[in-house]
VOBADO-48785 format. One record per residue: residue number from 0; residue in one letter; x, y, z of N, C-alpha, C in turn. Coordinates in steps of 0.02 Angstrom, whole numbers, plus 50000, padded with zeros to 5 digits. Atoms other than C-alpha are relative to their C-alpha. Layout:
N
num NUM	residuo A	n_u X	n_v Y	n_w Z	ca_u X	ca_v Y	ca_w Z	c_u X	c_v Y	c_w Z
...
END
This chain:
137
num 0	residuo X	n_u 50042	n_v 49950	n_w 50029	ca_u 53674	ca_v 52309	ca_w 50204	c_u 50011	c_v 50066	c_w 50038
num 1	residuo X	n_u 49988	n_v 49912	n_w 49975	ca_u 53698	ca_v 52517	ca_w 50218	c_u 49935	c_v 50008	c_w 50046
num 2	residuo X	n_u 50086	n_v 49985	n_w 49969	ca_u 53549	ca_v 52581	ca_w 50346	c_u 50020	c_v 50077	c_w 49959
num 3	residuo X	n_u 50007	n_v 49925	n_w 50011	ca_u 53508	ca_v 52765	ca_w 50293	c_u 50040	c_v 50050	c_w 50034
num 4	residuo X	n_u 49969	n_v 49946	n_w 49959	ca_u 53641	ca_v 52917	ca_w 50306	c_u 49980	c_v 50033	c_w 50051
num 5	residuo X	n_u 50023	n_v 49952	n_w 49943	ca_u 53541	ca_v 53004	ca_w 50394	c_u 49938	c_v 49997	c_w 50038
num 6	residuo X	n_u 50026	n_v 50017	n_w 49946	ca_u 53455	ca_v 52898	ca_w 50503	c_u 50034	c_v 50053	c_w 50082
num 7	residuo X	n_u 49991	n_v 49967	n_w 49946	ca_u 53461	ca_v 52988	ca_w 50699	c_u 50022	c_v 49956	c_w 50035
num 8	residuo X	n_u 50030	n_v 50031	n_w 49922	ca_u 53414	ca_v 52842	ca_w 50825	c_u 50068	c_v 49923	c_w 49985
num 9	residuo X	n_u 49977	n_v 50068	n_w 50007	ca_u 53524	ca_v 52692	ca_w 50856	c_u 49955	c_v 49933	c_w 50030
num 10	residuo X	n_u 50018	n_v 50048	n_w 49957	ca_u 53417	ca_v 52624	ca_w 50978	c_u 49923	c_v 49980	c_w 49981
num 11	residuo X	n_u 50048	n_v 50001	n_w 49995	ca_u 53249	ca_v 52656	ca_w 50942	c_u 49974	c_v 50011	c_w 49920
num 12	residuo X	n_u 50009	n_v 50016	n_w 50075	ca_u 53243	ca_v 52590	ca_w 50751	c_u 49978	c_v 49918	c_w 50000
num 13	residuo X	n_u 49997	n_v 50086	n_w 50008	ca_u 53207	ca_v 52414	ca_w 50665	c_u 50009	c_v 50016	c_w 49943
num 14	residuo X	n_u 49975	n_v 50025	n_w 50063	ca_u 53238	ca_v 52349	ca_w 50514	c_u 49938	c_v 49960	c_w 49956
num 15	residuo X	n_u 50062	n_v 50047	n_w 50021	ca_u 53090	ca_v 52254	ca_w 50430	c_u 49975	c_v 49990	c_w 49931
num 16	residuo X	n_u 50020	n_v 50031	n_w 50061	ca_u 52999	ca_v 52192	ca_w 50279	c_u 49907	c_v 50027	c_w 49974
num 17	residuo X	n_u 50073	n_v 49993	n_w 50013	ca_u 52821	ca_v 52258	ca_w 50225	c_u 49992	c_v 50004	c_w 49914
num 18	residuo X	n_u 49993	n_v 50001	n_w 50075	ca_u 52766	ca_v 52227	ca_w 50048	c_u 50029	c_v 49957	c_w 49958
num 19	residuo X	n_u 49949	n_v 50042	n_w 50043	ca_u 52893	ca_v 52114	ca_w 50001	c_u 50070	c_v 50074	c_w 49993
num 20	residuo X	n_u 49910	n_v 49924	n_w 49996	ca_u 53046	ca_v 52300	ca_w 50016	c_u 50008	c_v 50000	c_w 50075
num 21	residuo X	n_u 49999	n_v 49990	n_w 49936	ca_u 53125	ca_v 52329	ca_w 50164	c_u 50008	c_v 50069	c_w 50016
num 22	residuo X	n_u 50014	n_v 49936	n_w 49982	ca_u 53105	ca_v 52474	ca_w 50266	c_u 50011	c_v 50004	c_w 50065
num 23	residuo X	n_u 49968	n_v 49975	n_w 49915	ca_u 53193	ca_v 52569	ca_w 50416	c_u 49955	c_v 50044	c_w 50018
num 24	residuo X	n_u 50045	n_v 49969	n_w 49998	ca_u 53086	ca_v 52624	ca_w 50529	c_u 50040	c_v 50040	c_w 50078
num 25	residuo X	n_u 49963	n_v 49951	n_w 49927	ca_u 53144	ca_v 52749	ca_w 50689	c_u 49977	c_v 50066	c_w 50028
num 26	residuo X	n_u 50005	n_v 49960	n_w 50006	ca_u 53085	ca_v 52844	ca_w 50796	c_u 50053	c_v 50044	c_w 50042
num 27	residuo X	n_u 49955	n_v 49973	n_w 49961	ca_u 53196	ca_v 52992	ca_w 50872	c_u 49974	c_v 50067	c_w 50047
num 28	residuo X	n_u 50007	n_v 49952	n_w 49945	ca_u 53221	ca_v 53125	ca_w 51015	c_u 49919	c_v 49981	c_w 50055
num 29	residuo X	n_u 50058	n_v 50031	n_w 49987	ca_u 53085	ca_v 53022	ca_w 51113	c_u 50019	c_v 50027	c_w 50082
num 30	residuo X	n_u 49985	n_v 49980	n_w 49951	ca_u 53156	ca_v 53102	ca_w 51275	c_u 49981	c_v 50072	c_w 50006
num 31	residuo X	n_u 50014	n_v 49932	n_w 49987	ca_u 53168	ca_v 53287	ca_w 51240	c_u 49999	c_v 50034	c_w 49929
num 32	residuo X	n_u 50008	n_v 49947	n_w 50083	ca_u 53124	ca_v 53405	ca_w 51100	c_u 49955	c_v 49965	c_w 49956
num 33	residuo X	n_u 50057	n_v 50031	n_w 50077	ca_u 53017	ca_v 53348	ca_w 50924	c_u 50013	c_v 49920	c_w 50009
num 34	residuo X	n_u 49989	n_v 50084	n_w 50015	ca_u 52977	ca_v 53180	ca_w 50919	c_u 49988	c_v 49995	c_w 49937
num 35	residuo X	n_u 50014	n_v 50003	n_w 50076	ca_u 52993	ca_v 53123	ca_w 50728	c_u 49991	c_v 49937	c_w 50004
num 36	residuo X	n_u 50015	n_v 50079	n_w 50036	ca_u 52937	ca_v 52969	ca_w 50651	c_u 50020	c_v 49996	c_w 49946
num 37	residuo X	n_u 49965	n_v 50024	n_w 50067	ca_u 53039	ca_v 52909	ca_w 50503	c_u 50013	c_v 49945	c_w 49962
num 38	residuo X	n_u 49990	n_v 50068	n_w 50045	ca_u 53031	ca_v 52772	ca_w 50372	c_u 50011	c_v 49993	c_w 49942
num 39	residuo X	n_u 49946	n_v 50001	n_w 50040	ca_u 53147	ca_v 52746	ca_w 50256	c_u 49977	c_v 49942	c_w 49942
num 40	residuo X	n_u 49984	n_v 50056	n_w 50045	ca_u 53138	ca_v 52613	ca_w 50088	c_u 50063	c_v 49988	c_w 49975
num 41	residuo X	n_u 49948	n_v 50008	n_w 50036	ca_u 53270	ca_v 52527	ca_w 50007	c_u 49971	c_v 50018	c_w 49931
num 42	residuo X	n_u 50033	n_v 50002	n_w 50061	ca_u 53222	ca_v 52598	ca_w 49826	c_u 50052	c_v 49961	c_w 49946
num 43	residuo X	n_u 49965	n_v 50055	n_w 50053	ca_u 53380	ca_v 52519	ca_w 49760	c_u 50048	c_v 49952	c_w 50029
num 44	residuo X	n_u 49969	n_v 50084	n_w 49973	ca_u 53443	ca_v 52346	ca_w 49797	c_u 50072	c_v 50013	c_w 49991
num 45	residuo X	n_u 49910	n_v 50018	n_w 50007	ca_u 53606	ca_v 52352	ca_w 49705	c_u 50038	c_v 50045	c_w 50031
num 46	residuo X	n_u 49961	n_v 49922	n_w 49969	ca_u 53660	ca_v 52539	ca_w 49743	c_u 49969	c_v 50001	c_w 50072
num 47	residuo X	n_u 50033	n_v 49984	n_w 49936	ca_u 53582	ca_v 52515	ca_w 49934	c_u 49982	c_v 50070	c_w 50021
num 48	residuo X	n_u 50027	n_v 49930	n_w 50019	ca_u 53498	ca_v 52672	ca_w 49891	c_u 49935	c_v 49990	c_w 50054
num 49	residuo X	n_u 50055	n_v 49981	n_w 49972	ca_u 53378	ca_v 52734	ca_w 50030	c_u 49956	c_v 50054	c_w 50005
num 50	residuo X	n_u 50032	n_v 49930	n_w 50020	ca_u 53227	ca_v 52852	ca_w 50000	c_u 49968	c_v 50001	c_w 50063
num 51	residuo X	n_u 50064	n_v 49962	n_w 49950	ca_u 53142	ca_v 52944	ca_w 50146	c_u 49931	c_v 49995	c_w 49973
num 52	residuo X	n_u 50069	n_v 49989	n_w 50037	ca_u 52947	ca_v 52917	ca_w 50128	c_u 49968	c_v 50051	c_w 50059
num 53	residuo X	n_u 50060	n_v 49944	n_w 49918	ca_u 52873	ca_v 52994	ca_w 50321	c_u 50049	c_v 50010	c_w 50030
num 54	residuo X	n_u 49955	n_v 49966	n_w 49967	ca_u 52948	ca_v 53106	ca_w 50409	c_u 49942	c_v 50045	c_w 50041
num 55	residuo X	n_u 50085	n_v 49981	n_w 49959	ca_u 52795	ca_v 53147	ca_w 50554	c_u 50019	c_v 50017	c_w 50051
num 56	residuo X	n_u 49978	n_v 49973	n_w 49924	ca_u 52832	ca_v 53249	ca_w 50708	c_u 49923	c_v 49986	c_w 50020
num 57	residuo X	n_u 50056	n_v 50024	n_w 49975	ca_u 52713	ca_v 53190	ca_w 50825	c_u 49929	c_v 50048	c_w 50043
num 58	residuo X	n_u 50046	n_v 49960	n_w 49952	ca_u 52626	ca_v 53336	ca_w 50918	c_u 49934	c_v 50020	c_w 49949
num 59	residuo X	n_u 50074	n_v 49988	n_w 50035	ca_u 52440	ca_v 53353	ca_w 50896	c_u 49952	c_v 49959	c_w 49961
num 60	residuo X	n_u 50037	n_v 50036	n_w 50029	ca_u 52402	ca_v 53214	ca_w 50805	c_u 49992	c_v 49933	c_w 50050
num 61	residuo X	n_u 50043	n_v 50050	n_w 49957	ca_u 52333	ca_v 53081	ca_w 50942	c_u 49963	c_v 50005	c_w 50023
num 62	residuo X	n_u 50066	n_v 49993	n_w 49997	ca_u 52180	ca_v 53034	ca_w 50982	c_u 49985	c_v 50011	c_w 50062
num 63	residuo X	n_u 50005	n_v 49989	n_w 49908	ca_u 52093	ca_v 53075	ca_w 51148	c_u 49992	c_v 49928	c_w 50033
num 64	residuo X	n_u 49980	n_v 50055	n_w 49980	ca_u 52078	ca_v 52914	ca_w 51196	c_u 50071	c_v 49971	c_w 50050
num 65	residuo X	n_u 49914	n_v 50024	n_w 49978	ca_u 52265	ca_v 52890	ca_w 51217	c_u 50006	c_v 50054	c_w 50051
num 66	residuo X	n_u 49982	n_v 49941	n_w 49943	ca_u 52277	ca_v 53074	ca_w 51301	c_u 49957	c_v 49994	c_w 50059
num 67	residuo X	n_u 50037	n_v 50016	n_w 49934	ca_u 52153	ca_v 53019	ca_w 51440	c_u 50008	c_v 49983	c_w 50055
num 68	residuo X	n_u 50002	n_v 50012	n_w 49941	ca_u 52249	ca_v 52920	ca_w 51527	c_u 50091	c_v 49992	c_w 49980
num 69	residuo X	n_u 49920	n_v 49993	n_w 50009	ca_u 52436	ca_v 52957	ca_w 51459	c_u 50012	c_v 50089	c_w 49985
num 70	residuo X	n_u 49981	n_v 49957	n_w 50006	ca_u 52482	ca_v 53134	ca_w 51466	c_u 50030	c_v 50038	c_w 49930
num 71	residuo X	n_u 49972	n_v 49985	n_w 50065	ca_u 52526	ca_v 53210	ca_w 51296	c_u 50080	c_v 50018	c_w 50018
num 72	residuo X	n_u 49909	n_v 49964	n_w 50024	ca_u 52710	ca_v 53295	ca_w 51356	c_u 50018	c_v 49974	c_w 50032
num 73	residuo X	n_u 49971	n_v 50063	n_w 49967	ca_u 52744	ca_v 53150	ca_w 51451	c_u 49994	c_v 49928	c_w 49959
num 74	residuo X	n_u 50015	n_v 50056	n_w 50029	ca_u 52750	ca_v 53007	ca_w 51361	c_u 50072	c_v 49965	c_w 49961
num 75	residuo X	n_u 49939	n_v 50013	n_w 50035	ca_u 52882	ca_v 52891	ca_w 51289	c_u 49993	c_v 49965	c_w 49961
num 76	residuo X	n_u 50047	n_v 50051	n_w 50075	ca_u 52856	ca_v 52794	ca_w 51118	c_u 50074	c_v 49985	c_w 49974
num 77	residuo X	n_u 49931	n_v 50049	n_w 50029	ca_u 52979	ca_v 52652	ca_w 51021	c_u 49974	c_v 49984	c_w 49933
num 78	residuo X	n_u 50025	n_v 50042	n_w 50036	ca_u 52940	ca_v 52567	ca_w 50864	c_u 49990	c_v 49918	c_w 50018
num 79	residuo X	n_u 49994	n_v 50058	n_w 49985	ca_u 52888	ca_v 52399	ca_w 50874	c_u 49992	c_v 49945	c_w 49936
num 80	residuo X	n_u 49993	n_v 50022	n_w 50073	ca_u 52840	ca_v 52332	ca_w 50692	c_u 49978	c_v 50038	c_w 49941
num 81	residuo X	n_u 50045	n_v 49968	n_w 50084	ca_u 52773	ca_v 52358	ca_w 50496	c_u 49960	c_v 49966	c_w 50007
num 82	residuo X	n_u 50034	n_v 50037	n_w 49997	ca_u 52640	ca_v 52300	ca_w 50459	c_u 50030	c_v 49957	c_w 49925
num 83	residuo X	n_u 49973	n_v 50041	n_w 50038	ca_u 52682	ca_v 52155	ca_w 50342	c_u 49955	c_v 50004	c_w 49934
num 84	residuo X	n_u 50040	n_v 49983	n_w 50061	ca_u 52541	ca_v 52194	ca_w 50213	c_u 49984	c_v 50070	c_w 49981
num 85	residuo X	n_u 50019	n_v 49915	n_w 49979	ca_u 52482	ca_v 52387	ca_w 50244	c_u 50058	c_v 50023	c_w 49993
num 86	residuo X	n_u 49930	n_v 49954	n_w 49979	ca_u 52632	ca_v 52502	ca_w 50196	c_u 50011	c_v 50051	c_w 50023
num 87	residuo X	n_u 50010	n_v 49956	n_w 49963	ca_u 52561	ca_v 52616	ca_w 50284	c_u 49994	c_v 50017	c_w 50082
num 88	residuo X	n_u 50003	n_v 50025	n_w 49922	ca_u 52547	ca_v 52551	ca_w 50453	c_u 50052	c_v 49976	c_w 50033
num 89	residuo X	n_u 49960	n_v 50003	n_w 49954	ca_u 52654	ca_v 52548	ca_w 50584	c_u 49988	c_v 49984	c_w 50069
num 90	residuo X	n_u 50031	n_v 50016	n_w 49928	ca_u 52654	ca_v 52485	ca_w 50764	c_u 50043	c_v 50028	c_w 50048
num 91	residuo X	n_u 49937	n_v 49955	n_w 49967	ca_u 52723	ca_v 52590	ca_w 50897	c_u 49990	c_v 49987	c_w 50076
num 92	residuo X	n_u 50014	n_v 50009	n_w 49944	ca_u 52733	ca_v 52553	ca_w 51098	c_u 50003	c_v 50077	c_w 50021
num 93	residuo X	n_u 50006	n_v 49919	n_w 49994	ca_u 52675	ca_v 52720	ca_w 51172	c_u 49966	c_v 50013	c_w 50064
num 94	residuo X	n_u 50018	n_v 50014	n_w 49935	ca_u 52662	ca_v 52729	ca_w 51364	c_u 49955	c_v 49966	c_w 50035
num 95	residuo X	n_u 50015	n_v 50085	n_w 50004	ca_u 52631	ca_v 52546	ca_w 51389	c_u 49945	c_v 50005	c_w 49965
num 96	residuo X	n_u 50061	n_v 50051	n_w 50057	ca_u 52498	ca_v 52542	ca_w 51248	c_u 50018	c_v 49981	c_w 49948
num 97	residuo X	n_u 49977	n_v 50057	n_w 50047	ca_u 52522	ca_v 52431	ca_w 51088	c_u 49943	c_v 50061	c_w 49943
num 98	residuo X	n_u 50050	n_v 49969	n_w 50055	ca_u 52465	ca_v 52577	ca_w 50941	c_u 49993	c_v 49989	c_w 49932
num 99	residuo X	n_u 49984	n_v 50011	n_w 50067	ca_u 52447	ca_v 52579	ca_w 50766	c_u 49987	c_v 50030	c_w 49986
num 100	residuo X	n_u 50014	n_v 49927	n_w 50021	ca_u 52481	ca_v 52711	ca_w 50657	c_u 50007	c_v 50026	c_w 49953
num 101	residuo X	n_u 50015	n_v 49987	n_w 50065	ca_u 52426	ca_v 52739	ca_w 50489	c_u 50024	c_v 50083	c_w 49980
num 102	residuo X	n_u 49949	n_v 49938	n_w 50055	ca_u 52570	ca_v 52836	ca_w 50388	c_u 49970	c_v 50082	c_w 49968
num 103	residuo X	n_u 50034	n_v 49981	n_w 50064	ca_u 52457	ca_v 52899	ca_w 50268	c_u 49938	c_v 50057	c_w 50013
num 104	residuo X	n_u 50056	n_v 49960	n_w 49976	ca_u 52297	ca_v 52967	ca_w 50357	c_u 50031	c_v 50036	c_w 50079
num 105	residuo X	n_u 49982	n_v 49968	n_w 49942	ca_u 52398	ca_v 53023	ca_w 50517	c_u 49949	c_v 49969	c_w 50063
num 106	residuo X	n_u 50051	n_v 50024	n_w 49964	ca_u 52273	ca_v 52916	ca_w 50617	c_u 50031	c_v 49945	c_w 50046
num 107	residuo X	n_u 49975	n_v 50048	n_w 49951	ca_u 52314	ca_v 52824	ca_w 50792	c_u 49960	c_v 49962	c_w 50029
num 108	residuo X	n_u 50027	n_v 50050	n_w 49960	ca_u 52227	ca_v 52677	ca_w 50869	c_u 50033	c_v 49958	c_w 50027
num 109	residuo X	n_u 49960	n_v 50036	n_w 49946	ca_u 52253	ca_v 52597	ca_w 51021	c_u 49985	c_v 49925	c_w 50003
num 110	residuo X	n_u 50015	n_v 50061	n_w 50007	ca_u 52264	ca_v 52415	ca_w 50991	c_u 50008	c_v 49958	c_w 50063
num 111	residuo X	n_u 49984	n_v 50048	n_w 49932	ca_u 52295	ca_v 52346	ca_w 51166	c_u 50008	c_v 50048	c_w 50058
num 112	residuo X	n_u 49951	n_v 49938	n_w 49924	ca_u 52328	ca_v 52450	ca_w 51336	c_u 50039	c_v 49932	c_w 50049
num 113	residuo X	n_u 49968	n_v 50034	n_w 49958	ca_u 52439	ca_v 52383	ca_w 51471	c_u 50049	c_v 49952	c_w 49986
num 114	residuo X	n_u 49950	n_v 50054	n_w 50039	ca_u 52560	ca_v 52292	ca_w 51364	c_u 50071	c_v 50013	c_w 50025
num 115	residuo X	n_u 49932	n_v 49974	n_w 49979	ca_u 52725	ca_v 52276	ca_w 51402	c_u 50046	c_v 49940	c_w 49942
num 116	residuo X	n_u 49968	n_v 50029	n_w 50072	ca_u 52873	ca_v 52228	ca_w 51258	c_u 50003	c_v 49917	c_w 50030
num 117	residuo X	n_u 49994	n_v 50065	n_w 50008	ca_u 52891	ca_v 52059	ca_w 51348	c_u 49950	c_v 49944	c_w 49974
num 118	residuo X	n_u 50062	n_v 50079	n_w 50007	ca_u 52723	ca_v 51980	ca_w 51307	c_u 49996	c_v 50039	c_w 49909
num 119	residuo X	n_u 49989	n_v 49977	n_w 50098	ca_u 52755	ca_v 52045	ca_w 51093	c_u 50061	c_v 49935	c_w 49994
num 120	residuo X	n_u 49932	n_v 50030	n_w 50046	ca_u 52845	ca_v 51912	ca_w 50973	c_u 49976	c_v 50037	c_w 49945
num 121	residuo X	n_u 50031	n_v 49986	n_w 50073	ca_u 52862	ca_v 51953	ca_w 50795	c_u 49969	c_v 49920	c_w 49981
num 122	residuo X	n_u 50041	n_v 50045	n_w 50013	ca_u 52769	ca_v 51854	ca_w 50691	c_u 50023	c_v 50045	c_w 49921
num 123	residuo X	n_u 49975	n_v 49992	n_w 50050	ca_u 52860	ca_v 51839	ca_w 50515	c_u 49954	c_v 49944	c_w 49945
num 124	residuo X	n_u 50048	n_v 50055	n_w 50051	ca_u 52733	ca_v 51767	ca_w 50363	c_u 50088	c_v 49952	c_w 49948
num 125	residuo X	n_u 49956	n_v 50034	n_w 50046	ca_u 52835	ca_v 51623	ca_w 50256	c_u 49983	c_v 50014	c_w 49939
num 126	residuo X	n_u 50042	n_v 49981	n_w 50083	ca_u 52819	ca_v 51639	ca_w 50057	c_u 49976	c_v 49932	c_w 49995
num 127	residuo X	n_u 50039	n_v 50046	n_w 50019	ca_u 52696	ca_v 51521	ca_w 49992	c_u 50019	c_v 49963	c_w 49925
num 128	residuo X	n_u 49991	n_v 50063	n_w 49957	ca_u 52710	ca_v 51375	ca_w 49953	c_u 50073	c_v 50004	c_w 50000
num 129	residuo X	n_u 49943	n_v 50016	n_w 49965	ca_u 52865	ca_v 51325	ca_w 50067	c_u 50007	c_v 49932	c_w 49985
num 130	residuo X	n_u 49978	n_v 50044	n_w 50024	ca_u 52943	ca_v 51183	ca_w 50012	c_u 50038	c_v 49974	c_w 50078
num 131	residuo X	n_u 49972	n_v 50024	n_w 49935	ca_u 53002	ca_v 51072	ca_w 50168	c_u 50049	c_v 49943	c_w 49981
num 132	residuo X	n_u 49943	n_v 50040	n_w 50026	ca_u 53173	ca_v 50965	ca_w 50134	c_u 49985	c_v 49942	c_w 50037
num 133	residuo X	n_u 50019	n_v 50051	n_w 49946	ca_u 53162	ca_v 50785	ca_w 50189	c_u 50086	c_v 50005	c_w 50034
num 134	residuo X	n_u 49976	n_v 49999	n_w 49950	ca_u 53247	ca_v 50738	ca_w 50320	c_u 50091	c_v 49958	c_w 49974
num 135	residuo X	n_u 49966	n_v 50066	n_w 50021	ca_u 53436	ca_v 50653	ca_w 50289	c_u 50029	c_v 49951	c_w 50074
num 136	residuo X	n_u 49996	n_v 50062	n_w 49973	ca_u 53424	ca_v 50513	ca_w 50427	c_u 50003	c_v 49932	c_w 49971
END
């Protein structure tokens, strides 16, 4: 599968599933200059046609909370998932806190502090009902 021409980030993207479409999510320049947030759909399967939906530079919109005890022009942020139902929600690691960050309303909450990527798995739903093969012993 094509990722998006004009994706930026190699490193600091995923690939994922929300909704039942998949969707690239990345964010870039997380070092120096605009930080953007970008998430991409596949709108067409056959032609691996990808549409831009958010495209969110980050300054100004976080809550005080987060700026209390993380510095706003210090800070370093990754993606970490979709939300698998919400296509609006996103989860982002953002100087070690675990956020989430609604596309749509521009709204950040801090779902965890002190996290670090090793204690995160994903956690992928199965489609219902799963059919389980017997066994050939």
């Amino acid at each position: 599968m094509n990722l998006p021409d004009d994706k930026q980030s190699e490193h600091l993207s995923l690939l994922g599933v929300s909704r039942g479409r998949f969707r690239y999510f990345e964010v870039t320049d997380t070092c120096f200059g605009p930080r953007d947030l970008r998430v991409w759909v596949l709108s067409d399967y056959v032609a691996q046609r990808w549409c831009l939906e958010y495209r969110i530079k980050f300054s100004g919109s976080w809550i005080d909370e987060v700026n209390e005890f993380i510095p706003k022009d210090n800070f370093y942020i990754f993606p970490l998932a979709l939300h698998p139902h919400e296509f609006d929600i996103v989860y982002l690691g953002y100087g070690g806190c675990l956020v989430s960050y609604n596309l749509g309303t521009r709204k950040l909450d801090v779902v965890h502090r002190n996290f670090y990527s090793h204690q995160l798995l994903a956690f992928v739903f199965s489609p219902w009902p799963t059919t389980i093969p017997q066994p050939f012993w």
